[in-house]
N, C-alpha and C positions, 0 to 999 in steps of 0.2 A: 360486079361493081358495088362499090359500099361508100355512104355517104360521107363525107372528112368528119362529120361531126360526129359516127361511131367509130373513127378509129381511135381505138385503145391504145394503152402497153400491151407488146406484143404483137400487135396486130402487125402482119408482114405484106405490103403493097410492092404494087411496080409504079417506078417514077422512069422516064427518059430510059425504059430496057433496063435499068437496074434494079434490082430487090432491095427494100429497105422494110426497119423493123421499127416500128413506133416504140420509143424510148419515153417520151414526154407529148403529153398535147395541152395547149390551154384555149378555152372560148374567150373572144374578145368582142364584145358586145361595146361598139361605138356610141355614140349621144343621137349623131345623125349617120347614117349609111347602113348598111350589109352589116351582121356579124362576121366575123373573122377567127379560123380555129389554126393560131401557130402549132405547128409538128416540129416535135426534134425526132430527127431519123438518124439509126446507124445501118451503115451501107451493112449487109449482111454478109456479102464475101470478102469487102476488102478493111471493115473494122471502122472504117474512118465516121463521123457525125456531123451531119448538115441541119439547118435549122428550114422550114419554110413556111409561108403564110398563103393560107387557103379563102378560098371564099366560103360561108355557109354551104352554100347551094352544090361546091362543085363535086364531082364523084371518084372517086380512087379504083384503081383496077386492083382487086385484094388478090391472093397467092393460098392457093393448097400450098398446105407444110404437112410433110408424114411426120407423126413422134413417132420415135423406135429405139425401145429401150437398150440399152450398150453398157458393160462393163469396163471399164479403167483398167487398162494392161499395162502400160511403160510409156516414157516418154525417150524422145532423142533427137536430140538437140532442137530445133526446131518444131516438130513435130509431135501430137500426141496419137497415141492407140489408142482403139475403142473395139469391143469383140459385140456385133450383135445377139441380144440374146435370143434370137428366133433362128437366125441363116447359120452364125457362128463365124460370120465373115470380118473381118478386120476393117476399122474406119479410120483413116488418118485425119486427124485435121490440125491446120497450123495455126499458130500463136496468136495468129491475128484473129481466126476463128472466136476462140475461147475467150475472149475477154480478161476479168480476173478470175475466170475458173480454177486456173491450175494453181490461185492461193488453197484452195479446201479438196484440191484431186491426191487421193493412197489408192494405191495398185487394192485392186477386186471393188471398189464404188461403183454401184449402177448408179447411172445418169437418163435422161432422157436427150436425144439428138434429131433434130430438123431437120430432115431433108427435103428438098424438093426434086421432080424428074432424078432423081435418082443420085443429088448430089447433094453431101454433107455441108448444110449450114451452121449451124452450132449446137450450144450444147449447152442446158438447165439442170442445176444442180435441182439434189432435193432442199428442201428446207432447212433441216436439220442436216449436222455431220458430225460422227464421231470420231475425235484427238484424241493426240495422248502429248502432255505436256511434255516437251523435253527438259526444257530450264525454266526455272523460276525464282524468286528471294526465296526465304528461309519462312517458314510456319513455327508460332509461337502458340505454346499452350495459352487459350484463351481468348484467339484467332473467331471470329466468328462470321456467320455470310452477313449479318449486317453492317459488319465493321469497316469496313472499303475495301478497296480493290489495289488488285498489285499485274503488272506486266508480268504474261505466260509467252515462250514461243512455244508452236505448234512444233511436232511433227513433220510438217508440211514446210516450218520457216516462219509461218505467218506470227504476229504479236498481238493478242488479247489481254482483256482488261477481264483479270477474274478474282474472286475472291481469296481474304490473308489464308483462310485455315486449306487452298489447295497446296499441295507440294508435285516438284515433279517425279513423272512415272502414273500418275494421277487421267483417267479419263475423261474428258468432259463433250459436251454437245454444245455446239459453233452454231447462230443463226448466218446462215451463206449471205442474205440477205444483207444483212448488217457488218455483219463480221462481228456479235456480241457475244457472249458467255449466255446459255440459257441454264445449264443445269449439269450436274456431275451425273456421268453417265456409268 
């Protein structure tokens, strides 16, 4: 049990038999009464996000999560692969899973994946990823990183804000986090 006021992002509780993942918490400290800590929760298995208002004082029932690191193999149609990298066992998890993962997922990406009793909850990119531009405008002699920025698609599909002098064919590193340009890789 853990008090609502440490739960985090990330932190994974049981509410009413479901597992949820603290997405958002704010304190709300009133003029007169109790403080108040709202949670925004995503159901863990089934994606979906609820909002709730706690008291101070009350206690949350928290959740062992196993990390276990996993490779990126294929997707189909619904469905992703994942190879762990210790058993070398295969993980499937569906769409709802992943959130906007599978915008930054190329076949061979280690990840990190959540399980609980022995059941795939999701899946944390790293920080950093390395693309490779497919399309872009055209690079002008003269082009510089502080000159502004121009729409890149990924590899992946996804659309980045990167600088004039990249072209495509061109590598760079994606923050997952943001989905911004950090730097050519």
């Amino acid at each position: 049990m853990i008090d609502v006021t440490d739960a985090r992002k990330g932190t994974v509780v049981e509410l009413d038999g479901q597992l949820y993942s603290v997405v958002d918490h704010h304190h709300i400290k009133m003029g007169r009464g109790s403080a108040q800590v709202r949670l925004k929760l995503r159901d863990v298995r089934a994606g979906h996000t609820i909002e709730r208002t706690f008291q101070s004082a009350e206690r949350l029932k928290d959740v062992e999560i196993e990390r276990r690191y996993a490779q990126y193999l294929y997707s189909d149609e619904d469905l992703y692969y994942f190879m762990d990298q210790e058993s070398f066992e295969q993980i499937p998890l569906s769409a709802g899973q992943m959130g906007d993962v599978p915008k930054y997922l190329k076949e061979g990406l280690v990840v990190q994946i959540f399980t609980h009793e022995g059941n795939a909850l999701s899946v944390e990119l790293p920080l950093n990823v390395d693309l490779k531009i497919v399309e872009t405008g055209p690079s002008y002699k003269g082009d510089t990183a502080s000159g502004g920025n121009k729409p890149a698609v990924m590899e992946t599909g996804i659309t980045v804000q990167v600088p004039l002098y990249l072209a495509a064919g061109d590598t760079i590193k994606v923050d997952t986090r943001t989905g911004t340009f950090v730097e050519r890789a």
